[in-house]
C-alpha positions in Angstrom: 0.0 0.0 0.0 3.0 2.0 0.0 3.8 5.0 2.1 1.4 6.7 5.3 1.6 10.3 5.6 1.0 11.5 9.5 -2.3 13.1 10.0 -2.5 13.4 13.6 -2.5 11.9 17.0 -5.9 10.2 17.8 -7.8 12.5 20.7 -9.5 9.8 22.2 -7.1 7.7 22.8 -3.1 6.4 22.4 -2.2 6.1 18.6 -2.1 8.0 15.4 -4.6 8.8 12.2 -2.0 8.4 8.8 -3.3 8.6 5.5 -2.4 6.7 2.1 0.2 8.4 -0.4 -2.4 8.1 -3.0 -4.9 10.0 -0.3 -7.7 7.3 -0.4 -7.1 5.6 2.5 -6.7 6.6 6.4 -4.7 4.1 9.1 -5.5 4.6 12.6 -3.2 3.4 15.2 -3.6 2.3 19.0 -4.1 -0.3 21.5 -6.4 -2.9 22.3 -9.7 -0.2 22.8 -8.9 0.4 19.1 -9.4 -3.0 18.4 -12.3 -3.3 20.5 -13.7 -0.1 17.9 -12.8 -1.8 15.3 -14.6 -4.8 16.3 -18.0 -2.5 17.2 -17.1 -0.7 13.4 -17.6 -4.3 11.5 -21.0 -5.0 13.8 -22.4 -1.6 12.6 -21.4 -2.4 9.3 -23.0 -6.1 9.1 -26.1 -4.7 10.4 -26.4 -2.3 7.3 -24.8 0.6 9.0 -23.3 3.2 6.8 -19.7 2.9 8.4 -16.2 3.2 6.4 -14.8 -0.1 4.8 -12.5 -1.6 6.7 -10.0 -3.0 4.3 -7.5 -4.6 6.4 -6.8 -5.2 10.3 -3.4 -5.8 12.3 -2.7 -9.4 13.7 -3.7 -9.7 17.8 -0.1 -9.6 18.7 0.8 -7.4 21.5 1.7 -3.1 21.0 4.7 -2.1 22.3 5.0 1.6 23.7 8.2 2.0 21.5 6.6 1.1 18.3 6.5 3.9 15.4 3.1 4.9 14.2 1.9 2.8 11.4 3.4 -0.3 13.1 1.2 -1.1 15.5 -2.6 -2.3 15.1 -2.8 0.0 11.9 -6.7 -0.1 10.2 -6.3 1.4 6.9 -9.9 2.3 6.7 -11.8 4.6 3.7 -12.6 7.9 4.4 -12.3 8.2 8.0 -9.9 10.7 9.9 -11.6 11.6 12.9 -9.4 10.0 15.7 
C-alpha cells in the first residue's frame, strides 16, 4: 500500500490517524480499545450501518509503547480521519 503520511495523533485515545500516499485511505493506530472499535465498526457495518470499509486489520499480537506509528494495530480504513 506503500507510504502513510501522518495526520495526527488520535484524541481519544493512544495512537495516530495516517493517510495513504495516494490520499484514499486513512490508518488509525492504537491499542487494544482500538481494536475493540474496530470490532464494534464491523458489527455496525453487518447490520447495514453506513460505516467506512475496513479493508484490512493488524494481527492480535501485543503493542509495544516503543513502536512507530503505522506499526502497531494499523486499520487502513476509507474515508475516516476523525481519531
Amino acid at each position: 500500500m506503500g507510504d502513510w503520511e501522518f495526520v495526527k495523533d488520535r484524541t481519544a485515545t493512544q495512537g495516530a490517524v495516517l493517510r495513504s500516499s495516494d490520499g484514499l485511505l486513512y490508518k488509525r493506530t492504537g491499542g487494544e480499545d482500538l481494536r475493540e472499535e474496530t470490532d464494534f465498526q464491523q458489527l455496525g457495518a453487518g447490520l447495514g450501518y453506513p460505516v467506512p470499509e475496513i479493508v484490512d486489520r493488524a494481527p492480535t499480537s501485543p503493542v509495544r509503547s516503543d513502536s512507530p506509528p503505522g506499526a502497531d494495530l494499523g486499520l487502513p480504513c476509507s474515508g475516516y480521519d476523525d481519531g
